[in-house]
C-alpha angles and dihedrals in degrees: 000000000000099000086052092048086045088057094045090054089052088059098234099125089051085052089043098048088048097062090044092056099047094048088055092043094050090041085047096047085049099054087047101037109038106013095226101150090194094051090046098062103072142337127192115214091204116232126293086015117142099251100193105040082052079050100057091040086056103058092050092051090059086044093056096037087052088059102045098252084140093172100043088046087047089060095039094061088033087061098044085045078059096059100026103036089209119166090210081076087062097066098037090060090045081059093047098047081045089053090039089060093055090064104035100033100219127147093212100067081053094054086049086054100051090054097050093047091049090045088049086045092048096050085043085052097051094045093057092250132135102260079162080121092051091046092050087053098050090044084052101043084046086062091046086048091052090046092053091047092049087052085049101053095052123089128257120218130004108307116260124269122249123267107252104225120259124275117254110247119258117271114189108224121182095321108039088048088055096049087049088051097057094034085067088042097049093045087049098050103036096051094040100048093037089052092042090056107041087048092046087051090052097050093045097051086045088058099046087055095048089044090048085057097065107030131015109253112228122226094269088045091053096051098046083055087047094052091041091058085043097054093047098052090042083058099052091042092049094054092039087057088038082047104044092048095056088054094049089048101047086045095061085039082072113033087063089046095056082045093051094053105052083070124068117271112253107233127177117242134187116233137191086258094047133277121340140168115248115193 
């Protein structure tokens, strides 16, 4: 009797009834609130927690959990694991990152799942308790994950086509070496002749007006100047025309050459039939 009272006046059976207490609570609320047989067996507050305040985050946690507010159910139990350190907790976030991915749809809340359930199997295990539930939900989260992968490795759209090979680049052959050719001839000429002979008019007609300042022109003089003018812009507009049309000309040269080329050349061969023409 005395050694008992003693204990009692320690405080060690309080402590001790405490943790009991919490454990139940936190093994009760789990049968009730989330339904996992294996989490609603036995949880052990480890040892200077704060019971209550696990408790209380606890019971938020189920609320939350009861009205599909997955995340702030995930924090809540995250917080009371903190201060209890039960491993009923484990299982219980392993259910709320399962039913998070069913909202969110990312395969990374399955993959957190998978490795609470397998760290709350493991402790159960090596307690010498039944984890056959967490097994199954591993076993079950390890499908949806192979089924994800198998979405992922196929395809997605038509494949692409295949790139057609590059074009050869164009080679002038008879044709295309003599529109080049006239091309140059036409931008010379035309641009030579047509610059000699505007310049030659101007020249002329600047002449005639310094020489009719100092002496009056008569009639023949006027007409030579006149001829003279006539002749030079005759000139520029004849090698502009001359010009122009070799340009033309060379222009159209090869553009039938290029045309030509796109397309296989013809060639004579001789067969066994005779001669024939392969394209």
């Amino acid at each position: 009797m005395l050694s008992r009272g003693r204990r009692r006046r320690n405080g060690r059976i309080p402590a001790l009834a405490r943790s009991c207490r919490l454990a139940a609570a936190i093994g009760l609320s789990l049968a009730l609130g989330l339904g996992g047989p294996a989490a609603a067996r036995q949880a052990e507050p480890a040892a200077g927690a704060d019971e209550a305040e696990a408790q209380r985050l606890f019971e938020e946690g189920s609320k939350a959990y009861n009205l599909g507010k997955f995340d702030v159910a995930i924090e809540q139990f995250e917080a009371a694991y903190e201060l209890s350190h039960a491993d009923a907790l484990l299982y219980n976030l392993g259910q709320a990152y399962s039913k998070r991915y069913e909202v969110e749809a990312d395969p990374a809340h399955l993959r957190k799942a998978r490795v609470l359930f397998l760290n709350f199997a493991k402790i159960r295990e090596a307690a010498g308790s039944d984890a056959r539930d967490a097994r199954e939900r591993i076993a079950a989260i390890d499908a949806q994950l192979a089924e994800l992968g198998k979405g992922e490795a196929q395809p997605e759209g038509p494949a692409p086509a295949p790139e057609s090979p590059a074009k050869p680049p164009y080679r002038p052959r008879a044709a295309g070496i003599a529109g080049y050719a006239l091309i140059g001839a036409g931008l010379v000429l035309g641009t030579g002749l047509g610059a000699l002979g505007l310049v030659s008019a101007g020249r002329i007609d600047d002449q005639r007006r310094d020489e009719w300042q100092y002496v009056p022109l008569s009639g023949a003089r006027e007409q030579q100047y006149a001829d003279s003018y006539q002749s030079a812009r005759a000139l520029a507009f004849a090698g502009i025309g001359v010009g122009g049309a070799l340009l033309v000309t060379g222009v159209v040269l090869v553009a039938v050459d290029a045309a030509r080329g796109k397309t296989a050349p013809r060639r004579a061969q001789l067969r066994p039939g005779g001669l024939a023409v392969a394209f």
